[in-house]
N, C-alpha and C positions, 0 to 999 in steps of 0.2 A: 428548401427542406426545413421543415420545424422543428424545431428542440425535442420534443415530443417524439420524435422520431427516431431523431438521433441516438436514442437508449430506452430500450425497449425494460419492461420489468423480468428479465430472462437472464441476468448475468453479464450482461453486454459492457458492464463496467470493465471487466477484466481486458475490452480492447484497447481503453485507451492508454496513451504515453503514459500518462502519467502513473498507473498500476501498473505497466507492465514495468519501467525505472524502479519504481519503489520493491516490486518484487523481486529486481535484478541487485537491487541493492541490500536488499536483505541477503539474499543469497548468498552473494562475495562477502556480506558481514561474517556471515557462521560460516563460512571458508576461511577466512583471514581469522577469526577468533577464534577456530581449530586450531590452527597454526602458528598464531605467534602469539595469543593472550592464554597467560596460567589458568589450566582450567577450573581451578579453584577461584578465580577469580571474581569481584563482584564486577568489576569493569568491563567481564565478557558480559556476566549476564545485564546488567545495563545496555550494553550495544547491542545484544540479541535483540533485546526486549522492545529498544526504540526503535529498532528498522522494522520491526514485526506491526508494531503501534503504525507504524506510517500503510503498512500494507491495509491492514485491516478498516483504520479510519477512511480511508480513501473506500473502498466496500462497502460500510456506512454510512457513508454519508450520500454517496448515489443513491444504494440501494433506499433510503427512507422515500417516504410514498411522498410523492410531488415535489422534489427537489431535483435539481439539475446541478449535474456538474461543471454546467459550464456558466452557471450566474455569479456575479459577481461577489456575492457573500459566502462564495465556498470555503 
């Protein structure tokens, strides 16, 4: 099977591990930063912000037209 295949231009990013981690990870962040960081705090919003950045760059950088996420320079 070819690369090419593997990730269609349709969203298909979202199958893999490594999006689906980064989302799970964000998740239990703004769980755990509910819960145990002051919510005045800029240290929540910092760690909101950096698991958020991981979800999204991961989105980006599949989704741009002719890259793959599985070459080496990802």
């Amino acid at each position: 099977m070819s690369q090419d295949k593997l990730i269609s231009a349709h969203g298909s990013y979202r199958r893999l591990k490594s999006f689906q981690v980064a989302q799970l990870v964000y998740d239990l962040t703004v769980r755990f930063c509910e819960r145990y960081v002051d919510r005045f705090s800029r240290t929540k919003d910092q760690m909101i912000q950096a698991a958020r950045s991981s979800v999204q760059n991961i989105g980006r950088r599949v989704s741009r037209k002719g890259v793959s996420p599985f070459s080496a320079n990802v």
